[in-house]
C-alpha positions as CSV (number, residue, x, y, z in Angstrom):
1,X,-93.2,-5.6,82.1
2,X,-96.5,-4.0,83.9
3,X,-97.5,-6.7,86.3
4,X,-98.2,-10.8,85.8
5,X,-99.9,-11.7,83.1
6,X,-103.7,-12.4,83.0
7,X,-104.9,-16.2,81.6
8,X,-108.0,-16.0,79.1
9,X,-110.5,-16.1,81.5
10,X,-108.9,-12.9,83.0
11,X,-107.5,-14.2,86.2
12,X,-104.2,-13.2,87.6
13,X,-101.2,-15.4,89.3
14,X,-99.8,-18.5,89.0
15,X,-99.9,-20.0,85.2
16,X,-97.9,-23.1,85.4
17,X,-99.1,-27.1,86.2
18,X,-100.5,-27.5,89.9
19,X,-102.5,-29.7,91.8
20,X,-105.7,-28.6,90.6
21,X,-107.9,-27.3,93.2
22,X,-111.6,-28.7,94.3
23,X,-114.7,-29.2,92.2
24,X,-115.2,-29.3,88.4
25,X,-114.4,-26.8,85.9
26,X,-111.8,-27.1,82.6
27,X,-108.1,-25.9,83.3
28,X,-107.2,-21.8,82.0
29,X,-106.6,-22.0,77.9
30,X,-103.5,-20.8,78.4
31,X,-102.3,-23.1,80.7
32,X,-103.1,-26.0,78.4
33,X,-101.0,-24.2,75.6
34,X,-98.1,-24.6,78.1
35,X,-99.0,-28.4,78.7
36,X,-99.1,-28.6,75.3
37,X,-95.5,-27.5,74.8
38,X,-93.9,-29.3,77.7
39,X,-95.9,-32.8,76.7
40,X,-95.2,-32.6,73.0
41,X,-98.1,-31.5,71.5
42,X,-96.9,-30.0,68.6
43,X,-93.3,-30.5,67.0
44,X,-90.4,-28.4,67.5
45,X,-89.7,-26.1,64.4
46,X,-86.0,-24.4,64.0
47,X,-85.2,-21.2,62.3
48,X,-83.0,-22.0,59.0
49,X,-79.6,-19.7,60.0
50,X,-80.6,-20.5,64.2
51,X,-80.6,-16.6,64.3
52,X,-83.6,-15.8,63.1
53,X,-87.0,-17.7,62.5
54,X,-90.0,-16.8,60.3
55,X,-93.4,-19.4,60.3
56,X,-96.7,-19.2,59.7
57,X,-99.6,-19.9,62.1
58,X,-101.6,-21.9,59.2
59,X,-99.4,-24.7,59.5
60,X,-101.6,-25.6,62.8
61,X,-104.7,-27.2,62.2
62,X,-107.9,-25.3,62.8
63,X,-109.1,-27.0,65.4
64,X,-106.4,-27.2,67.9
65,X,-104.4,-24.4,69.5
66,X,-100.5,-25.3,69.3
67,X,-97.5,-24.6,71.2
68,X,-94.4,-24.2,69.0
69,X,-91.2,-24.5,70.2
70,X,-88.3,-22.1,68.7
71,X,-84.7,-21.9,69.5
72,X,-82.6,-19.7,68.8
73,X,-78.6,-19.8,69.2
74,X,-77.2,-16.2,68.2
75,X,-77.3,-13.3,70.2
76,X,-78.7,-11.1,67.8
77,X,-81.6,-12.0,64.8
78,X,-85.3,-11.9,64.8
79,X,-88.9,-13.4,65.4
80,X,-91.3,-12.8,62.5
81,X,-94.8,-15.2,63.1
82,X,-97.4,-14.8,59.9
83,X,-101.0,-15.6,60.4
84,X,-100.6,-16.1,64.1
85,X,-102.6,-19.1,66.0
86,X,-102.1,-20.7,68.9
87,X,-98.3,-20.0,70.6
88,X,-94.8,-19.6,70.6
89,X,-92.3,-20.4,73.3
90,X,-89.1,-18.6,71.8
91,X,-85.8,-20.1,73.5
92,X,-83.0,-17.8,73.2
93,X,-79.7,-20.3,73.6
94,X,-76.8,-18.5,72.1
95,X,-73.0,-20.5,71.6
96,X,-71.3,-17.6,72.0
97,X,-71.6,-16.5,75.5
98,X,-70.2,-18.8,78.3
99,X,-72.1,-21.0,80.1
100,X,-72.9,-18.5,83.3
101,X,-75.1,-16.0,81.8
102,X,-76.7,-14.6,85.1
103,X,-75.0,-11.3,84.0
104,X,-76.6,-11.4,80.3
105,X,-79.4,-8.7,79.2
106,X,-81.8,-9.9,76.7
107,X,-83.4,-6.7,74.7
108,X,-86.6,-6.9,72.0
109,X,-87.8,-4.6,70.2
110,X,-91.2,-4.9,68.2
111,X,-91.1,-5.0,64.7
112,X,-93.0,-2.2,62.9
113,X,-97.0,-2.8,62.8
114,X,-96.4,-5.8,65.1
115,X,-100.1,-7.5,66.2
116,X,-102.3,-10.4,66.4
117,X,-100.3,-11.6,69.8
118,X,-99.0,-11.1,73.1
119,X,-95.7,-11.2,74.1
120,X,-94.7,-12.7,77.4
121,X,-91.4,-12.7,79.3
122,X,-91.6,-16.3,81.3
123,X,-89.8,-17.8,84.1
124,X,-90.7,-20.8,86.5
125,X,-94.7,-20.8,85.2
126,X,-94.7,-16.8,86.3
127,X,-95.7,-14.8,82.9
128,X,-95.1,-10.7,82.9
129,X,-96.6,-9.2,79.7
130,X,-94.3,-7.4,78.0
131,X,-95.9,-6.3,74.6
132,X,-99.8,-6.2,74.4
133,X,-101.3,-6.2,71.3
134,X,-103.1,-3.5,69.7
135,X,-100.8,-1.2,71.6
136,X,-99.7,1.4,69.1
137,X,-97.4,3.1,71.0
138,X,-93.5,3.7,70.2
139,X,-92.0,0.7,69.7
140,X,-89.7,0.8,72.9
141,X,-86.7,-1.7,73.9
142,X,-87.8,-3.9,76.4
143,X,-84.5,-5.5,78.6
144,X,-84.7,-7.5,81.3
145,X,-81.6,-10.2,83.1
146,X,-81.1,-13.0,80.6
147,X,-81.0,-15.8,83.4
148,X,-82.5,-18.5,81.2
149,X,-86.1,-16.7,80.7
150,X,-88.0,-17.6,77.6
151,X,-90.5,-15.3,75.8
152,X,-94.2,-17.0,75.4
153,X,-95.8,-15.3,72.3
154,X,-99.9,-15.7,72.7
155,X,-102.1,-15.2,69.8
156,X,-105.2,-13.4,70.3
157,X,-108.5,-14.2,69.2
158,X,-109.4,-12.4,65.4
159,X,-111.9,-12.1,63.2
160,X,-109.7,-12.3,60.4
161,X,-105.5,-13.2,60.7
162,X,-105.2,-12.8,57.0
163,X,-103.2,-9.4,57.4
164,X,-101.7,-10.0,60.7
165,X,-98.0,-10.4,61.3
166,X,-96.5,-10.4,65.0
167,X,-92.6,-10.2,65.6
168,X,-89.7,-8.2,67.4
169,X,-86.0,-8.2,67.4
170,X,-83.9,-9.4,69.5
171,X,-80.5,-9.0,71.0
172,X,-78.4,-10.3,74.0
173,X,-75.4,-8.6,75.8
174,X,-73.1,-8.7,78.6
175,X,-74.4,-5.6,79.9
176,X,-75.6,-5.5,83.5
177,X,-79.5,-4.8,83.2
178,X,-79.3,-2.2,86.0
179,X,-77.9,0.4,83.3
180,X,-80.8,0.7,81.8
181,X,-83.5,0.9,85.0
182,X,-82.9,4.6,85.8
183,X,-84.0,4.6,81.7
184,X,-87.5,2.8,82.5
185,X,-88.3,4.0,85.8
186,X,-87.3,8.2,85.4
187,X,-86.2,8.4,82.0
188,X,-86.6,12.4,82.3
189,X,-84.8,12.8,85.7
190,X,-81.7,14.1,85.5
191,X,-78.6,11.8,86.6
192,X,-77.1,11.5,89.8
193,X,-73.2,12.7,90.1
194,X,-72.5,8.7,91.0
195,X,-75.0,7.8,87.9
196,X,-72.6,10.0,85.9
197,X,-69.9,8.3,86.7
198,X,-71.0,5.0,86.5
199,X,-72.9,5.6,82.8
200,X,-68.7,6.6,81.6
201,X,-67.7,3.5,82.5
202,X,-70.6,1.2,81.3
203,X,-72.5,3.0,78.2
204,X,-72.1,2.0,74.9
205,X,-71.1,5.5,73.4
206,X,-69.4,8.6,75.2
207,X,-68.7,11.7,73.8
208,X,-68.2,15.1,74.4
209,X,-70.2,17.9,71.7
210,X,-73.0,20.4,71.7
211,X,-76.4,20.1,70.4
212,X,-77.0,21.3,67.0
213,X,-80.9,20.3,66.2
214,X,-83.4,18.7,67.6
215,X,-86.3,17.0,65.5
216,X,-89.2,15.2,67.2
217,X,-91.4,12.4,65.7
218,X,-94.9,12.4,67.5
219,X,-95.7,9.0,66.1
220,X,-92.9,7.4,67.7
221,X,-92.9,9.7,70.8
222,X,-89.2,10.4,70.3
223,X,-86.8,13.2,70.0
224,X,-83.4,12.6,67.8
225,X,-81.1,15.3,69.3
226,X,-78.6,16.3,66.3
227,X,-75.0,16.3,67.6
228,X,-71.4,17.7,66.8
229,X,-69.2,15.3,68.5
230,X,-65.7,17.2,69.3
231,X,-63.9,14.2,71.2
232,X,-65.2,10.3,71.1
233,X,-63.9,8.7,73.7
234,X,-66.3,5.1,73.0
235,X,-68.3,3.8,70.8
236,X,-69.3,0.2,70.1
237,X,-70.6,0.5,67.0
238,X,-70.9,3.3,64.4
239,X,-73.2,6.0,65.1
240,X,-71.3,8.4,65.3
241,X,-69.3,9.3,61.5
242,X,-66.5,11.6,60.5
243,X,-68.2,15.1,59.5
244,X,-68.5,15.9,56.0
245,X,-66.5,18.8,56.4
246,X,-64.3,17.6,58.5
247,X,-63.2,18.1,62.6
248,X,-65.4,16.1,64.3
249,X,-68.0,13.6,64.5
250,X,-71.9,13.8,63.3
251,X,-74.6,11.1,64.5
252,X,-77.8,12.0,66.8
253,X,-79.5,10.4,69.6
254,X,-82.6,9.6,70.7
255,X,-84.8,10.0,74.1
256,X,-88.4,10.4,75.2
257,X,-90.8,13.1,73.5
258,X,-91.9,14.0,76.9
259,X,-88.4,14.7,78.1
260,X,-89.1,17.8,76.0
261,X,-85.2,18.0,75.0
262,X,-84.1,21.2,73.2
263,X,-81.3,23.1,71.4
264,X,-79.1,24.6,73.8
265,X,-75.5,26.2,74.2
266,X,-72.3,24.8,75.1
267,X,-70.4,21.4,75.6
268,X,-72.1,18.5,76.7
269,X,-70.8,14.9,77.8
270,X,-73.6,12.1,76.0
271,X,-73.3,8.8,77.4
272,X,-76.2,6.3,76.5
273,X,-76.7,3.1,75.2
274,X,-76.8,1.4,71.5
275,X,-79.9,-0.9,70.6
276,X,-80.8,-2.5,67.5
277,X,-78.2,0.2,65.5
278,X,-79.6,3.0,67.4
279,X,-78.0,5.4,70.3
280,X,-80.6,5.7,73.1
281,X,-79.4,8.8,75.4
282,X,-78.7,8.0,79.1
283,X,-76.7,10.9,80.9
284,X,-76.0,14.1,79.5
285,X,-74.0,16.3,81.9
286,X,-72.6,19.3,80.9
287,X,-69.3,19.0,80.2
288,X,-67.8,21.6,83.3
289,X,-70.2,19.8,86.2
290,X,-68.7,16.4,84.5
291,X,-65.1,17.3,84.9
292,X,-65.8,18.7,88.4
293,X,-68.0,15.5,89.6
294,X,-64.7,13.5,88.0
295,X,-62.3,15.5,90.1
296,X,-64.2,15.0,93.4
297,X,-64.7,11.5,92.7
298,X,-60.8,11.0,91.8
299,X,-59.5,12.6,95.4
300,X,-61.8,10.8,97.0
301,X,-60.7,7.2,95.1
302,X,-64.0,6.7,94.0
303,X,-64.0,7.0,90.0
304,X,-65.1,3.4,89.2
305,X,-63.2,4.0,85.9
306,X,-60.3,6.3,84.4
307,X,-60.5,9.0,80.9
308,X,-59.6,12.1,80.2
309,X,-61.7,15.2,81.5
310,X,-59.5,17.9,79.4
C-alpha cells in the first residue's frame, strides 16, 4: 500500500468512470478493463469449493483484454491465475461473518515466485498497489480494513506468459486492523507500555519463555527466533507444541531481518500475531518490565484486559 496506483500510461489519481474531459484522445487501458467488468464484458467465473479459485488467462481471446469476475465466500483459501492476461477483480464475500464487517481485516500473502501481475487493493474507483510485480522481496502479509474492498489483479505486458503464474493467499478476521500498524510503520521500535498492554489483550499468541536460537533467512529477510515457552497463556492456533522432553512448549517466531533480533538471557513475554500458520512477533517485553507496567496499569484501572503476571 505505497501510494495510488498509476494507469498504463503512467498517470496518477482517479481510475474510475467520469465525465471525460475536453478534446480527443482514447480513455486509460486500465480504466476500460474496469468498464469492462462493470458492463459485462466478460463472464463471471466461480471458484469450484467458493474458497479458493485457480484459472487460466488463455481462456481470453488474444485480442481483447478481459475483466473476470471472482467471488469468493470463505474467509480463508486462495487465488492462483496461470498464464495471466487481461484482469481480475477478486470479491471476497464470506457467509460466515455477520453482515457489519466494518471491523473485518482482510490479509494476503503472495504465493511463492508470484509474477506476471499487479495486485491492487480497490475501493470507490481509488486503486493503491499493493504487490508489484517483479518485486522479489519477502513475501510479506499485507492487511488492510475489510469494509467491502475488492482486490483488482492487473496483468502486465510479457514477452512470453508461458511460465508465469500470479496468486496470494488470503484470509479474513475479526481483528481490528490497527494491531498490526505499529507492525508496518516501525516494526523495529520497541512497544510502548500502553502498546504492551493492548497487544495481551488482542494478539493471537501470548506467552511467557526465553530465547533459545535465532536463525535468519536472507532470502526472505526474516529472523525465526527459537523459543522455550514456560507458561501459554493464548494461542489460536497451534504453534506452539508440547516439548519433546517434556515441561514446556517449543515453536519459534518470526520478525524483520533488519530488526537484528538475537539470543539473549532471561524471561520474555511474546505477544504477536498468527498469519497463514505462521506466528509474526509483535511485543516482546521482558517479563519483569511487563509485570511492573501490569501493576501500574491495574492501580490506576487502566488494564484493558485481566491474566496472571506471576
Amino acid at each position: 500500500m505505497r501510494g495510488a496506483a498509476r494507469a498504463a500510461g503512467g498517470r496518477a489519481g482517479q481510475l474510475w468512470p467520469r465525465p471525460p474531459a475536453p478534446g480527443p484522445g482514447p480513455p486509460p487501458p486500465l480504466l476500460l478493463l474496469l468498464l469492462g467488468a462493470l458492463l459485462g464484458g466478460a463472464g463471471a467465473q466461480y471458484s469450484s469449493d467458493r474458497c479458493s479459485w485457480k484459472g487460466s488467462g488463455l481462456t481470453h481471446e488474444a485480442h481483447r483484454k478481459e475483466v473476470e469476475q471472482v467471488y469468493l465466500r470463505c474467509s480463508a483459501g486462495s487465488v492462483e491465475w496461470m498464464y495471466p492476461t487481461g484482469a481480475l477483480i477478486v470479491n471476497v464475500r464470506p457467509n460466515t461473518f455477520p453482515p457489519s464487517r466494518r471491523h473485518l481485516t482482510l490479509c494476503i500473502k503472495p504465493l511463492r515466485d508470484s509474477s506476471g501481475a499487479n495486485i491492487y487493493l480497490e475501493k470507490t474507483g481509488e486503486l493503491q498497489l499493493l504487490v508489484r510485480d517483479g518485486d522479489r522481496g519477502p513475501r510479506q502479509v499485507h492487511c488492510f480494513g475489510f469494509e467491502q474492498r475488492g482486490l483488482f489483479v492487473e496483468a502486465t505486458p510479457q514477452q512470453d506468459i508461458s511460465r508465469r503464474t500470479t496468486g496470494f493467499q488470503y484470509e479474513l478476521t475479526s481483528r481490528h486492523v490497527e494491531s498490526d500498524l505499529r507492525a508496518q510503520s516501525a516494526p523495529c521500535r520497541p512497544c510502548s507500555d500502553t502498546e504492551v498492554l493492548l497487544a495481551v489483550c488482542t494478539s493471537d499468541f501470548v506467552v511467557r519463555g526465553s530465547i533459545q536460537d535465532v536463525t535468519h533467512e536472507p532470502e526472505q529477510q526474516e529472523s525465526a527466533i527459537h523459543l522455550h515457552v514456560n507458561r501459554l497463556y493464548r494461542q489460536k492456533s497451534t504453534v506452539f507444541r508440547p516439548a519433546p522432553e517434556g515441561g514446556g512448549w517449543r515453536g519459534h517466531v518470526t520478525t524483520l531481518l533488519e530488526c537484528g533480533v538475537r539470543p539473549g538471557r532471561g524471561e520474555f513475554l511474546f505477544t504477536g500475531h498468527i498469519h497463514f500458520g505462521e506466528a509474526h512477533l509483535g511485543c516482546a517485553p521482558r517479563f519483569k518490565d511487563f509485570q511492573r507496567m501490569y501493576k501500574d496499569a491495574e492501580e490506576k484501572g487502566l488494564n484493558p484486559c485481566e491474566m496472571g503476571t506471576e
